[in-house]
Structures are given as C-alpha cells and as structure tokens.
C-alpha positions as CSV (number, residue, x, y, z in Angstrom):
1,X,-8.6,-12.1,-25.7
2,X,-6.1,-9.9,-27.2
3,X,-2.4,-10.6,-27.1
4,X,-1.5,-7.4,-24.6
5,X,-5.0,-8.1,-22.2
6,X,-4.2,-9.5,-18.7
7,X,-5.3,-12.8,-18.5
8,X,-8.6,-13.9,-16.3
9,X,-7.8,-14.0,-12.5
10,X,-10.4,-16.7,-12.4
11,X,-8.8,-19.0,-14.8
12,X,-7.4,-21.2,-11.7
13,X,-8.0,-21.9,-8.2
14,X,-11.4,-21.6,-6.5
15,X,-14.2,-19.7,-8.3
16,X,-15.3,-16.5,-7.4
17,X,-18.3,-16.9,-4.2
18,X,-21.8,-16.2,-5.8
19,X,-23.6,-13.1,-3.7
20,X,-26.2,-10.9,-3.6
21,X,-25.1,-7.1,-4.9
22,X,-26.1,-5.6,-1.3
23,X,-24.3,-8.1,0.6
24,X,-21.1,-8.0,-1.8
25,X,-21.2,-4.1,-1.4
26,X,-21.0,-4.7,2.1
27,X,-18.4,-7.3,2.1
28,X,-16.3,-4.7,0.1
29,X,-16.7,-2.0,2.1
30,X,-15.1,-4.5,5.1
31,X,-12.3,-5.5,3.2
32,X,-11.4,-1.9,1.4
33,X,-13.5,1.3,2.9
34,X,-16.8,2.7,3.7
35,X,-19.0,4.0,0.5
36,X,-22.3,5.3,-0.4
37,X,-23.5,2.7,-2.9
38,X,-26.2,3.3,-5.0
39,X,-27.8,1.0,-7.8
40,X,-27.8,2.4,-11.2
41,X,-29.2,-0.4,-13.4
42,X,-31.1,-4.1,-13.2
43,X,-29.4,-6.7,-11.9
44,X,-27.8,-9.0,-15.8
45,X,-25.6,-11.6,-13.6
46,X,-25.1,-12.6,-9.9
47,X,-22.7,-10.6,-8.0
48,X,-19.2,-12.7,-7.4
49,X,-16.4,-11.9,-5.3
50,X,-12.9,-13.3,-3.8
51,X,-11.0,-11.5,-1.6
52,X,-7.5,-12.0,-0.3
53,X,-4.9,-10.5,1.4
54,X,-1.1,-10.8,1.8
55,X,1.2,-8.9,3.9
56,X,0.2,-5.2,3.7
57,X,-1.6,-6.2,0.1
58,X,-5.5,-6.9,0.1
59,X,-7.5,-7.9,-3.2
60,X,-10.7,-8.3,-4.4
61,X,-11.8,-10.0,-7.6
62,X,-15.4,-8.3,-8.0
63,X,-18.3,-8.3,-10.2
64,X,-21.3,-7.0,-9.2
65,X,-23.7,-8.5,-12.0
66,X,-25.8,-4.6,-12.5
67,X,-24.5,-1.1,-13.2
68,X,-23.4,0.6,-9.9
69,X,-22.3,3.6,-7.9
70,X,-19.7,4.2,-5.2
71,X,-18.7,7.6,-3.4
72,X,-15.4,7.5,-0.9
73,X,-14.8,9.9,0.9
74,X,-11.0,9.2,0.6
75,X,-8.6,5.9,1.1
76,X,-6.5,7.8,4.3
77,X,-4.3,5.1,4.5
78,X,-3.9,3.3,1.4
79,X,-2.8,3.6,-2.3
80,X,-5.6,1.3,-4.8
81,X,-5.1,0.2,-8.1
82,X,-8.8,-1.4,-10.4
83,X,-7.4,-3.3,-13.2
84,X,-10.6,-5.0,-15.0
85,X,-10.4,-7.8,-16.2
86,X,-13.4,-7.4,-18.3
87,X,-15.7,-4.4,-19.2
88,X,-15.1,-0.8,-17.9
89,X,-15.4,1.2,-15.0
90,X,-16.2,5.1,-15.3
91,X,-14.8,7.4,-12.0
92,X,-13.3,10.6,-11.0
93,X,-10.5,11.7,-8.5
94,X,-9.0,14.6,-7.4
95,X,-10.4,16.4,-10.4
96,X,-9.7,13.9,-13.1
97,X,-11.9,11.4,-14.7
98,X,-11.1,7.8,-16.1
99,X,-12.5,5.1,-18.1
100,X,-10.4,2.1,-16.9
101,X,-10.4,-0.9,-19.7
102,X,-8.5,-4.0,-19.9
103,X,-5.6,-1.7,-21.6
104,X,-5.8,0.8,-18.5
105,X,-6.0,0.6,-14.9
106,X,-7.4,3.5,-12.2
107,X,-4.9,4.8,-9.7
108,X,-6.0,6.1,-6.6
109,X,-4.2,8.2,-3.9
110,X,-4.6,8.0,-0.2
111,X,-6.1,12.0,-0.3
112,X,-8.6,12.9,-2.2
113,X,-12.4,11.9,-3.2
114,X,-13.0,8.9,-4.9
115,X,-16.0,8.7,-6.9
116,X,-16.5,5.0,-9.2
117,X,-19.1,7.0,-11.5
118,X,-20.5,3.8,-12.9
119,X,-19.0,0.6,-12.0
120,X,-20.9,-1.6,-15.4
121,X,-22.5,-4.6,-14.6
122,X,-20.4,-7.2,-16.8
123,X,-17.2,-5.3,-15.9
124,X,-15.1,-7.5,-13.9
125,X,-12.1,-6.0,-11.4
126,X,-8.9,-7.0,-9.7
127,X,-9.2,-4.5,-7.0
128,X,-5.3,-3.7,-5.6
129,X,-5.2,-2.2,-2.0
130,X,-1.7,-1.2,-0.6
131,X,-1.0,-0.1,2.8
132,X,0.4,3.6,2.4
133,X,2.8,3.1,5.3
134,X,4.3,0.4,3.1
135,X,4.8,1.6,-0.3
136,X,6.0,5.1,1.2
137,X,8.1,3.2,3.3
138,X,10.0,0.8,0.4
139,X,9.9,4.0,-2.1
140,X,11.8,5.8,0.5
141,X,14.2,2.6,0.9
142,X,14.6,2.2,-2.4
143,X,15.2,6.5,-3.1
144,X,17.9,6.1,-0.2
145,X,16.3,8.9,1.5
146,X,13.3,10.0,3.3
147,X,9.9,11.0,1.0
148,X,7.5,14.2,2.1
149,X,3.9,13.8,1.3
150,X,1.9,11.4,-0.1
151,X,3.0,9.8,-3.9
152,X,1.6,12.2,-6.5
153,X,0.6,9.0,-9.0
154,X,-0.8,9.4,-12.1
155,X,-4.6,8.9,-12.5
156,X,-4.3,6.0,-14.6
157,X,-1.5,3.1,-15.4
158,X,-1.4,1.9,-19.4
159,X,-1.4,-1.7,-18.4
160,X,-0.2,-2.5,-22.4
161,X,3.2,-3.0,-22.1
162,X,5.9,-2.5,-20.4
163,X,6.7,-2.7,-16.5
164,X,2.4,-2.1,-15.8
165,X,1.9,-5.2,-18.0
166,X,4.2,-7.2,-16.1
167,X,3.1,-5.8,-12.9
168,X,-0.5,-6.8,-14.1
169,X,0.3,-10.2,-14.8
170,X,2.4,-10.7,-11.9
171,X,-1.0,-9.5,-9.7
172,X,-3.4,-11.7,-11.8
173,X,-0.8,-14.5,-11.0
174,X,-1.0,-14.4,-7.3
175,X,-4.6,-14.2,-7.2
176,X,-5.0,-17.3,-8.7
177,X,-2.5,-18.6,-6.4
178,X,-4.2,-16.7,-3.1
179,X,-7.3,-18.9,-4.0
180,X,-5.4,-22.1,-3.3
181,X,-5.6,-23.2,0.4
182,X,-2.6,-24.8,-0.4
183,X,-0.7,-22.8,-2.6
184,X,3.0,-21.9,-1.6
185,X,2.6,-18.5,-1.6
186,X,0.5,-18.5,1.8
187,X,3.7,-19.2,3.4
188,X,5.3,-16.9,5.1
189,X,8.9,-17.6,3.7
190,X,7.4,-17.0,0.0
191,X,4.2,-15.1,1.1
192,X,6.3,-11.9,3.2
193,X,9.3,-11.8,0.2
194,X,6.4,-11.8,-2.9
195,X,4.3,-8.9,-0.9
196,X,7.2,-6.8,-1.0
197,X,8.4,-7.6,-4.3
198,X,4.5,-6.7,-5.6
199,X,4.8,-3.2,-3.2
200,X,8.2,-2.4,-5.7
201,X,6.8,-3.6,-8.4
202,X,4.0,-1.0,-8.1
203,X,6.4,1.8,-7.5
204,X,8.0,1.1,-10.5
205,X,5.0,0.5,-12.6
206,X,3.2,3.3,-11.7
207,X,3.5,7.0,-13.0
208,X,4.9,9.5,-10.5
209,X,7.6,12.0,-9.9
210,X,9.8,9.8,-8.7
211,X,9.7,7.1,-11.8
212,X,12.9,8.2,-13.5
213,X,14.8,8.2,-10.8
214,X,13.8,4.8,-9.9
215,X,14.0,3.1,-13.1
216,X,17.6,4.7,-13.5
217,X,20.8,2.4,-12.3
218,X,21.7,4.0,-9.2
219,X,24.8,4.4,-8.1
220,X,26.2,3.7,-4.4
221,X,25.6,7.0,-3.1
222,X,26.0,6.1,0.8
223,X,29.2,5.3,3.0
224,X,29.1,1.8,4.4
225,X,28.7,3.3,7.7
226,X,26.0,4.7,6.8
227,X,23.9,1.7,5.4
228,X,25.1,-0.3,8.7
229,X,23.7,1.8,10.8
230,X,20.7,1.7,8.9
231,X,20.5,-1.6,8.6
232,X,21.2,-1.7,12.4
233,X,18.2,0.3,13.3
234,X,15.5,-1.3,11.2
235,X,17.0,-4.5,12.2
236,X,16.4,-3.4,16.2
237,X,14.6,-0.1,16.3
238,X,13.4,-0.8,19.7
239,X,17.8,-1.0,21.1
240,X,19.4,1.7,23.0
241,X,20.7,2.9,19.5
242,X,22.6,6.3,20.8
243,X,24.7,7.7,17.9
244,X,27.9,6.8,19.9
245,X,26.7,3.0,19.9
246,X,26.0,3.3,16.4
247,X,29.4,4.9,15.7
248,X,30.9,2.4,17.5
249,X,29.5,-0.4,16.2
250,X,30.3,0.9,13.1
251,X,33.8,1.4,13.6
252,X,33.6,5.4,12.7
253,X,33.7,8.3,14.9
254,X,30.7,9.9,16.3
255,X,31.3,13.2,14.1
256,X,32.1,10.8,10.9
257,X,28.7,9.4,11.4
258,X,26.6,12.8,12.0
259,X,28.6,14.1,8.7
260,X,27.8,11.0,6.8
261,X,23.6,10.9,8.0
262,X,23.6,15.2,7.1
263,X,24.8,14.6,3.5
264,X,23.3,11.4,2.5
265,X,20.4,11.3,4.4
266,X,19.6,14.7,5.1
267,X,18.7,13.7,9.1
268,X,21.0,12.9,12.0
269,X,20.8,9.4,13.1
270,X,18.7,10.2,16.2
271,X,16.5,11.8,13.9
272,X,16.2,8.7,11.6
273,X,15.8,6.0,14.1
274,X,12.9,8.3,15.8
275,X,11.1,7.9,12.1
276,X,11.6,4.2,12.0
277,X,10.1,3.8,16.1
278,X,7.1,6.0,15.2
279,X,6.4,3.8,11.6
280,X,6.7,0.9,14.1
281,X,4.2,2.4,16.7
282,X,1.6,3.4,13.0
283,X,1.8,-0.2,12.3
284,X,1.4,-2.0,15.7
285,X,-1.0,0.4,16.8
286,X,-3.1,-0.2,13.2
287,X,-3.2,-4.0,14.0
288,X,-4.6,-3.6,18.0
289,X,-7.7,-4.2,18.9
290,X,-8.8,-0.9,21.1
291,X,-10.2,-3.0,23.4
292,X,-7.2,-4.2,24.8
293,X,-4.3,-2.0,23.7
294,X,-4.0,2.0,24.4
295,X,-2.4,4.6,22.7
296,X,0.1,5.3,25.4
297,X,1.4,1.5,25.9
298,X,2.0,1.8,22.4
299,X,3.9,5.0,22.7
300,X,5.9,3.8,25.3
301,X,6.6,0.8,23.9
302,X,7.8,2.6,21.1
303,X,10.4,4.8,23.4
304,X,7.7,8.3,23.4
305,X,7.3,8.9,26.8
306,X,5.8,12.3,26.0
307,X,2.5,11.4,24.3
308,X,1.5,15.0,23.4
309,X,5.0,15.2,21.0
310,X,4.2,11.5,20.0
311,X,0.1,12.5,18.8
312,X,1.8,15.7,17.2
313,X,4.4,13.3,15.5
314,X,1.9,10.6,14.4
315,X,-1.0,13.1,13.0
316,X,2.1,15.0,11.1
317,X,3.4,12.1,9.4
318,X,0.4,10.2,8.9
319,X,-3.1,12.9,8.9
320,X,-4.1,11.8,11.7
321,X,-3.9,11.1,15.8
322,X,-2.9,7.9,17.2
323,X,-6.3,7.4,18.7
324,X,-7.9,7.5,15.3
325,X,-5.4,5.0,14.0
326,X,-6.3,2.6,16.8
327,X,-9.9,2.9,16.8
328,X,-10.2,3.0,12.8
329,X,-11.9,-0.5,11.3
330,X,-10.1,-2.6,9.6
C-alpha cells in the first residue's frame, strides 16, 4: 500500500457481511437510492457489504465481487462521496466523466444524473452519503450567511494530500469504529459532535466555490446582537421569537436589530427564523412515517398555518412538496 493510499476500512471491527450481488444491490438501493443495475461481467469474489449510519451521515463499505452497472436518476436530497479503497470505479455526472482510484474520490451533487459506468468487480468502496439539508445548512453556518442553490462541487476530490487525505482517513477511521457494537462513537455525546465535525470536514475538503472563503481566517464580521439572536432562534425556533423579544432579549433596539440582520445577514430576523422553522419542518417531516404524521400537523407544528405558502416555501427551498418529502423512502 502506498504511503498517501487510505488505509483498508476493513482492517478492524467486524468483517464485511458475505452476500449475493442481487441481494447486495438491493440492500444498497435501501440504504442510498433506487437504481437500474445491470451485470456487466462473471461473478470473481462474493459480494460483501457493511453499512452504517450516524447522524445525517450513511455509509457503505461495498464490493460487489463482478463488474457492474448502476443508473440514478439523481440523489434529490443528498450530497455522495465513493472513495475506493481498492480498484476503480468508471462514472459520469452532469456531463463529466471520472475514474475514481485510491488517489481520487467521485463527488456527486444532489441534481443531476448519476451514472457508475462500470463499478469493477475487485474494486472495493467507502460509499459517503450526506443529508443535503445538513451540509447546506453547516456551510451556511459556517459562511455566516444564507447559501442559494445547491453546492456546485467539483466532480472529483484528489484524496493525496492535503485536507481530502485527512478527511479520508478520518471517514475510514469511523467506519472501523461504526462496526463496533461497542465503540464510543455510537454514543450520542461523541456520535452527534463527530457527525458534524465529518459534515465540515467535507465542506472543507471538497472543491467548490465557496473553498477559499472557507479555508481563509475569518474575521468577526457580525455584531453580538446579532449572533445572540441567532443563537436564540436555533436554540428555540419553535418560541414566540417576535423581533421586539429578540431586541429585547438582546439588549438593543428593535431598529438596531433590523439594521444589524439587513447588513450582515442580508434577511430581517422574521425572515431568518422563518428559514430555520421550515428546515425544522424538512427534517421532522423526512423522519415520519406517513402513516401516522400529515403534512399539515407538521406545518402547524412548525408555526405555517397557511399550507399553500408553506408547500410553495418547502418545494422552493428544497425541489420539492412536503407531501413528497413525507412519503419518500428512506
């Protein structure tokens, strides 16, 4: 193994679970999305698989033992990462083809096609699925302001050096960790803390437009009364947070505070909270089960008493209604 490749995510913990290709394909499409699968070659080894999942982070560590095919669609709600561990995987997205290697990982964005063009049968992946809510949510938190659009990632991450290698290692890490039953990382107090550290780690790892601004010292940019009532909100989005309660509890005048969300947040405080409740109502209504949760309890809960503003508001920020989010499989 060369001195820059990621090390084997099998090395520790339990091995891999032995499976047939057909029923790993479908135990992948479970745990990540649907595909068309076809088989390209004969079968060399048995297909193997671990899957875990911590926080809003879900990995597979996948070999399907013969040369094969997937077709997505797109991810919707997720960003992906395949970092192999051994052997090569050939796809395309958005236009752009890539041979990921143990020197490169694939990057995936929520939009787009995703075709794995040949997926080889000794080739051997830690496949990274991250929430979309959350990594647009931290990259926005850690920006200091709010982000349009889905993050325009490079195709591919040069997992050689730098803060990609150590993002890699850290990933291969908490595999081997994940396949502990008794490993201290499936605590919450370590598990919820690590998640979000691996969510940032991935913003800064990965290519996009918002990389040099995030690797550069920034400097404290916001008024204090600002980041209280900031802090204030996500702390309790679901208060009576009027901006003349969040003035007052911030000892500033109601005009102070509007001036000071305008400039450095580019939103007025009723605004922001709004965004916060209906990033809330995404998530809660992406963990129900349909069967015993509605869109409008969620809504309400939420403080949307008009649900034809509150579908308009989800489907803008998100691509797509609140029923779809409730009734998509997880």
């Amino acid at each position: 193994m060369s001195e820059n490749a990621p090390r084997d995510p099998g090395r520790a913990g339990s091995p891999p679970v032995v499976a047939t290709t057909a029923n790993l394909a479908q135990k992948c499409f479970t745990a990540f999305y649907p595909a068309r699968f076809d088989i390209l070659g004969e079968r060399r080894s048995g297909a193997v698989h671990r899957f875990s999942r911590i926080g809003p982070i879900t990995m597979g560590d996948i070999t399907y033992g013969r040369d094969v095919r997937l077709e997505l669609d797109e991810l919707g709600s997720s960003y992906h990462v395949n970092i192999p561990v051994a052997g090569r995987l050939e796809s395309r997205h958005r236009g752009v083809d890539v041979v990921a290697t143990r020197e490169r990982a694939a990057v995936y964005r929520p939009d787009g096609e995703v075709i794995l063009t040949r997926w080889a049968a000794d080739c051997r992946q830690l496949c990274v699925k991250l929430d979309r809510v959350a990594v647009d949510r931290t990259l926005e938190a850690l920006l200091g302001r709010p982000v349009s659009g889905r993050i325009a990632l490079a195709a591919a991450m040069d997992i050689r050096s730098g803060a990609a290698r150590s993002w890699t290692q850290l990933l291969l890490t908490l595999n081997d960790q994940l396949a502990c039953s008794d490993s201290i990382v499936r605590q919450p107090l370590v598990a919820a803390p690590l998640a979000e550290g691996v969510v940032r780690g991935f913003l800064l790892a990965a290519e996009h437009p918002y990389s040099q601004e995030l690797s550069t010292s920034a400097e404290p940019c916001r008024p204090s009364a600002v980041r209280s009532a900031i802090d204030i909100m996500e702390t309790d989005p679901q208060a009576p947070l009027t901006t003349p309660v969040l003035a007052a509890r911030c000892h500033v005048s109601v005009r102070t505070l509007q001036e000071g969300f305008q400039r450095h947040v580019g939103m007025s405080p009723t605004t922001y909270l709004r965004r916060i409740r209906l990033h809330r109502a995404h998530e809660e209504l992406r963990a129900a089960d349909p069967s015993h949760t509605t869109v409008a309890t969620v809504a309400h809960k939420w403080g949307f008493t008009h649900l034809g503003r509150f579908a308009a508001a989800h489907e803008g920020e998100f691509g797509e209604l609140p029923g779809e989010t409730l009734r998509a499989t997880r």
